[in-house]
C-alpha positions as CSV (number, residue, x, y, z in Angstrom):
1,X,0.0,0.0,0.0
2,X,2.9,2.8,0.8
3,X,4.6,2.5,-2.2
4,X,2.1,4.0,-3.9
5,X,3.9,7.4,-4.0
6,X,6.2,6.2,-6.1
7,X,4.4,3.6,-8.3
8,X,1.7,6.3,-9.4
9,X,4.3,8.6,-10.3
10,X,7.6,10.5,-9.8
11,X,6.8,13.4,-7.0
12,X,9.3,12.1,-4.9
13,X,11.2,8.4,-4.5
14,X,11.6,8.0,-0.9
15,X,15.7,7.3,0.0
16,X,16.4,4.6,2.6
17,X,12.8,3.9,3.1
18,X,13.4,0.6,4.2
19,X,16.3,1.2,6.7
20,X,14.3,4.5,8.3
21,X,11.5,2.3,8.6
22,X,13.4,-0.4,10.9
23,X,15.6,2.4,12.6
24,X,12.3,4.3,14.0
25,X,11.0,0.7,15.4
26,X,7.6,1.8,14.8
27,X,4.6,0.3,17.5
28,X,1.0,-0.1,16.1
29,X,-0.2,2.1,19.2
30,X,2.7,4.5,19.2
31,X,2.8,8.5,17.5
32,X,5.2,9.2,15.4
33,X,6.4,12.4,13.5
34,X,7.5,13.0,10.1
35,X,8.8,16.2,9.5
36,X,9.9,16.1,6.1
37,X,6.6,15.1,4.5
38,X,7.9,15.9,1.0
39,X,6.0,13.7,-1.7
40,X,4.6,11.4,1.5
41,X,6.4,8.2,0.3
42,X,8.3,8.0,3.9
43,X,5.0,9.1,5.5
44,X,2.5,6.6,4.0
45,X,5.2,3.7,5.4
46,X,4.6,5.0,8.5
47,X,1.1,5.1,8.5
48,X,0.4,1.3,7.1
49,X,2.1,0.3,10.5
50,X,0.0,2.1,12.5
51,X,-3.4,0.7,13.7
52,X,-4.1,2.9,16.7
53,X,-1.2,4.8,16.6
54,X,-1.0,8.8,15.1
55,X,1.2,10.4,12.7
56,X,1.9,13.9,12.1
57,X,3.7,14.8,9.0
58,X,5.1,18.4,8.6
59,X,5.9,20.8,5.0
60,X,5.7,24.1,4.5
61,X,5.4,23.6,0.9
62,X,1.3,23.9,-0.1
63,X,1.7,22.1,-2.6
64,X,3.1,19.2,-0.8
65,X,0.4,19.3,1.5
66,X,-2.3,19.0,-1.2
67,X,-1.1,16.6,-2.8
68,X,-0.8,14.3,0.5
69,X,-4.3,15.7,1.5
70,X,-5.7,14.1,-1.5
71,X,-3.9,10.7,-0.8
72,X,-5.1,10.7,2.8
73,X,-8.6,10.5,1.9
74,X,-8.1,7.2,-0.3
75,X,-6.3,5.5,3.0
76,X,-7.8,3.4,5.3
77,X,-6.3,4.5,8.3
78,X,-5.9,8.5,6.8
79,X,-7.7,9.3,9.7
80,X,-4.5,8.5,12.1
81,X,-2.6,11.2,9.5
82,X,-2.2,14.9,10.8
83,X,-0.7,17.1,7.7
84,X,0.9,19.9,9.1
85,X,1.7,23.4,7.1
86,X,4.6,24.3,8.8
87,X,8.7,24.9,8.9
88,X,9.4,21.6,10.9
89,X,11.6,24.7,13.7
90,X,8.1,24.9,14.7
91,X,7.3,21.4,15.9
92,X,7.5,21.3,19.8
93,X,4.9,24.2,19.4
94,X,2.7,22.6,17.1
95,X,2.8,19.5,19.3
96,X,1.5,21.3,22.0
97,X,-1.6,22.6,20.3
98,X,-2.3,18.9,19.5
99,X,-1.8,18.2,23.2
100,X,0.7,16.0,22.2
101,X,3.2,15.4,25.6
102,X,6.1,12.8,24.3
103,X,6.5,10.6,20.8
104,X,7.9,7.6,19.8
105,X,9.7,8.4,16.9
106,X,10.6,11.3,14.7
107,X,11.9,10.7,11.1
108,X,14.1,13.7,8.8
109,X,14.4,13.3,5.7
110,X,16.5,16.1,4.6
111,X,17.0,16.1,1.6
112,X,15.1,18.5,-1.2
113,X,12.3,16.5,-2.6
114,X,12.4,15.6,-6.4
115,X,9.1,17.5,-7.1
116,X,11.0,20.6,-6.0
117,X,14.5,20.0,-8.4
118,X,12.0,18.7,-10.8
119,X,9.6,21.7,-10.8
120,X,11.7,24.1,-13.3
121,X,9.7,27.4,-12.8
122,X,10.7,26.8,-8.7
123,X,14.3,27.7,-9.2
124,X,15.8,25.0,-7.7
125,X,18.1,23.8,-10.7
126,X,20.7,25.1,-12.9
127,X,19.3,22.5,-15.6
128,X,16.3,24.9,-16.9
129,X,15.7,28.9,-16.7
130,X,13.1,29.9,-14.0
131,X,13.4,32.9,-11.6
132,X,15.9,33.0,-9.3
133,X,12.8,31.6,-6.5
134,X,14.3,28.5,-4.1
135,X,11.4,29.4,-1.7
136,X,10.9,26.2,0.2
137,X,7.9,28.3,1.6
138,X,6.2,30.2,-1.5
139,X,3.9,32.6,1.0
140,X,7.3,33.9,2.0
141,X,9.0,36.6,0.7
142,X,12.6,36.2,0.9
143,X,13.9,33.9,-2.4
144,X,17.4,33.2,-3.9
145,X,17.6,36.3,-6.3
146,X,17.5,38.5,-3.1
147,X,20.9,36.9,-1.6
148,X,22.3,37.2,-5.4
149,X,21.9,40.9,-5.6
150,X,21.7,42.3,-2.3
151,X,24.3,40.2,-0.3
152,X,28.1,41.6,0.0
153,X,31.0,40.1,-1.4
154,X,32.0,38.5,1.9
155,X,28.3,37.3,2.3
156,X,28.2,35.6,-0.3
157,X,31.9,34.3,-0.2
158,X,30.6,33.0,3.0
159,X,27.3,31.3,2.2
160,X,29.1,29.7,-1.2
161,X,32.0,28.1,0.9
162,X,30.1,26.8,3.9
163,X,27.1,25.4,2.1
164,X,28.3,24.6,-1.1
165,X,32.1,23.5,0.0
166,X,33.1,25.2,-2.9
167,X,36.6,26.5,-2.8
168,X,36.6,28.9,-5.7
169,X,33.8,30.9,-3.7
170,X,35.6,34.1,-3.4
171,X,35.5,33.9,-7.1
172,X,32.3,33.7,-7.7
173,X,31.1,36.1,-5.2
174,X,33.8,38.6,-7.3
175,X,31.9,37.6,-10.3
176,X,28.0,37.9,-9.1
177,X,28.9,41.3,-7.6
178,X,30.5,42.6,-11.2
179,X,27.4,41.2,-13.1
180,X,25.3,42.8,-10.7
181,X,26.3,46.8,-11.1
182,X,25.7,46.4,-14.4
183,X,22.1,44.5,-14.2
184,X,20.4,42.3,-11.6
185,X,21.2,38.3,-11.8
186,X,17.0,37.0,-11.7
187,X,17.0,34.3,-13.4
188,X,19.1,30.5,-12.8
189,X,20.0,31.0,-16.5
190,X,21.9,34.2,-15.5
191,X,23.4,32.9,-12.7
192,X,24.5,30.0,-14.6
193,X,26.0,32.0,-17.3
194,X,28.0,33.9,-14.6
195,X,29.4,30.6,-12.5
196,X,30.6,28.3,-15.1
197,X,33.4,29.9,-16.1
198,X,35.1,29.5,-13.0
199,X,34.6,25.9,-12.6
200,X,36.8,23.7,-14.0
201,X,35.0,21.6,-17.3
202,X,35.2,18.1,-15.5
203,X,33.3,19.5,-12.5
204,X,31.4,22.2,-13.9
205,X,28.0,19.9,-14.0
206,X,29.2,19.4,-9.5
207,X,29.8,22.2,-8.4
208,X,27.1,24.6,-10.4
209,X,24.6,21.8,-8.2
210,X,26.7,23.0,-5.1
211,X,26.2,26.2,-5.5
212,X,22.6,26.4,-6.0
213,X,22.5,24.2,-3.1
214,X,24.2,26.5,-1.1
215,X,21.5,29.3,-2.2
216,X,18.7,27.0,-1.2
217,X,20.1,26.1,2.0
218,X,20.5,30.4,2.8
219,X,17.2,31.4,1.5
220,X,15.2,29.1,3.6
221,X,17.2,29.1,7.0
222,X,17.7,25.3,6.9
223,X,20.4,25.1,8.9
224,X,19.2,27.1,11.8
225,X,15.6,25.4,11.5
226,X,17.6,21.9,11.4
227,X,19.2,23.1,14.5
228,X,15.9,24.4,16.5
229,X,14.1,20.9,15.3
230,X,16.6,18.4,16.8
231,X,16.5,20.6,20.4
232,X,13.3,20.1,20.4
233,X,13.0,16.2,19.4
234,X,15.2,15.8,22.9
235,X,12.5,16.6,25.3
236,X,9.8,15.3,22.8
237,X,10.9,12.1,22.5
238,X,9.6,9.4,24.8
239,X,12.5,6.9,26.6
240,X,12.7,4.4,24.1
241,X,11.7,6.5,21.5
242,X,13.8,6.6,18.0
243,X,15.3,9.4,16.2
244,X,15.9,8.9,12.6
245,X,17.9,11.5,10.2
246,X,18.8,10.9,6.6
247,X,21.3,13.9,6.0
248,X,22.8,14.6,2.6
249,X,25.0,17.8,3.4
250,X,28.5,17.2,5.6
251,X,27.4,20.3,7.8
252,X,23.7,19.0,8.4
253,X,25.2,15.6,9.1
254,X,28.0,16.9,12.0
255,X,24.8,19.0,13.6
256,X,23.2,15.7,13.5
257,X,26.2,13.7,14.6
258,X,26.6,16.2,17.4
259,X,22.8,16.2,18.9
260,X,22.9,12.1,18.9
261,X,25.9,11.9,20.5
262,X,25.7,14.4,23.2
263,X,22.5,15.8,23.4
264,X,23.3,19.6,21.8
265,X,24.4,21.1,18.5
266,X,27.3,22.4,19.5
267,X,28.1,18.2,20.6
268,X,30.2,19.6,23.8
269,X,29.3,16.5,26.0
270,X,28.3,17.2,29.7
271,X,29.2,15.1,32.1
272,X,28.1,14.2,35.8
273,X,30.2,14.9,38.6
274,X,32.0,11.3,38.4
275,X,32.7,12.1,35.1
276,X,29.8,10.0,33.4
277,X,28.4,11.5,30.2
278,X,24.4,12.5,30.4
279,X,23.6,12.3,26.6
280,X,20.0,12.0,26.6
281,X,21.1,9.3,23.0
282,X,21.9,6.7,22.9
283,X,23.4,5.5,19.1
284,X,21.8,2.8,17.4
285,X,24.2,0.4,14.9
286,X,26.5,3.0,12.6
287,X,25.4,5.6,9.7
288,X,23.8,3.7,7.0
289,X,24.3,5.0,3.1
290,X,22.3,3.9,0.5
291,X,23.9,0.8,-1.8
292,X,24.6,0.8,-5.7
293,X,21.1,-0.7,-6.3
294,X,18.8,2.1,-4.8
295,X,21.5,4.4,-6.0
296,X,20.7,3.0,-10.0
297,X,16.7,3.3,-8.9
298,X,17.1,6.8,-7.1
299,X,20.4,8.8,-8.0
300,X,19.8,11.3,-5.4
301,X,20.4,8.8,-2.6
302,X,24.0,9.0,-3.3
303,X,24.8,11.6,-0.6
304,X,22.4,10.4,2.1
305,X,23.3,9.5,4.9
306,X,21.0,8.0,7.8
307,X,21.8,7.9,11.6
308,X,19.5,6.5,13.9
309,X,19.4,7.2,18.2
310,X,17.2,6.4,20.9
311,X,16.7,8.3,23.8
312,X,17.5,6.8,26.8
């Protein structure tokens, strides 16, 4: 029955469905969270586990929402299936106005759904010319060609080498501020036309995907919403109950690294006073990538990386 998301067509191909599945150790009775409901693949596995159990599945994106809305009504158990409009930062709050006290698991999938890279007029790729969008959120305000033409040099040096990894960032932030004095980059055409020169031929294809990568990851605050999500999954977590993070970035992954192994962002462990560590985690078997068979099915598993803790 769940893998009807991705037999009926291509919104998004869940990555490590199976091992997120057995790392959230999911109980017919027990509530689970999904804040990364994306093309609800991950979402509707859940839910055929669940008999009197709840799930709440989060997105900002509208359009994500509808289309799970619509798949909801068809399920026998859709009833058990909250769909939540919202930044998943928000969660502990949103929890609370469902009287929701503790959980038993919380799955992140954070990767950008293929509907999103897929959707050209979004923004997200370098592959076809759309506006310069990479709104996550499209009732918000703030999008990608904003940080192209109004962010400094060093902000954008900045953003380019921390999220993208990319070490001929200064270069490019030279180039985009040039461009810019004469007319405004606004469309992923533009922007394309202004990077690729300064990546090398062999790589160009890479590191272009990098860099819009690293646009994304500014324009929609992901790292600082990654950040506020996993404080909150501490205290709402149940003893016993699993956390399960796919990450696909090396930056999200040490945040996530961090918070499983000693209970904080920062991952500065804190001890008791005979020296015994009170991480509220702990880590279940090692990280687990995805192998050269679901790699062949779904290409954008290649990066992912899934780590898996239980709270003690």
């Amino acid at each position: 029955m769940y893998l009807c998301a991705m037999e009926t067509g291509s919104y998004h191909i869940p990555v490590l469905l199976q091992p997120a599945l057995e790392g959230l150790n999911i109980k017919r009775d027990g509530t689970y969270v999904d804040v990364t409901l994306g093309g609800g693949g991950h979402s509707q596995a859940i839910l055929s586990f669940l008999n009197d159990g709840r799930l709440f599945s989060f997105d900002q994106d509208a359009d994500a929402i509808e289309k799970c809305s619509s798949m909801r009504e068809e399920l026998p158990n859709g009833r058990n299936w909250t769909l939540v409009r919202s930044n998943f930062r928000f969660m502990r709050n949103w929890m609370r106005y469902f009287d929701v006290e503790g959980v038993d698991g919380i799955l992140a999938d954070l990767g950008v759904s293929s509907h999103h890279l897929d959707a050209a007029e979004r923004g997200f790729s370098f592959r076809a010319d759309a506006p310069l969008d990479m709104r996550m959120n499209q009732s918000a305000h703030f999008t990608a060609a904003d940080v192209i033409n109004g962010y400094s040099a060093e902000q954008l040096t900045s953003i380019f080498r921390l999220y993208g990894e990319l070490h001929q960032a200064t270069r490019m932030a030279a180039a985009i501020t040039k461009v810019r004095t004469i007319s405004a980059i606004e469309t992923t055409s533009q922007l394309t036309e202004v990077l690729s020169p300064l990546m090398g031929r062999d790589r160009e294809k890479k590191d272009l995907a990098r860099a819009f990568q690293a646009l994304r990851i500014e324009v929609n605050g992901e790292m600082e919403a990654l950040r506020q999500m996993l404080t909150a999954a501490v205290d709402l977590l149940r003893p016993g109950g699993r956390l399960v993070v796919i990450a696909y970035h090396s930056l999200e992954d040490r945040i996530v690294k961090n918070l499983m192994r000693a209970g904080n962002v920062e991952g500065q462990v804190v001890q008791d006073i005979y020296g015994r560590s009170k991480a509220p985690f702990k880590l279940i078997g090692k990280p687990i990538v995805a192998d050269e068979e679901e790699i062949q099915r779904n290409p954008r598993g290649r990066s992912a990386r899934l780590r898996i803790a239980e709270k003690l």
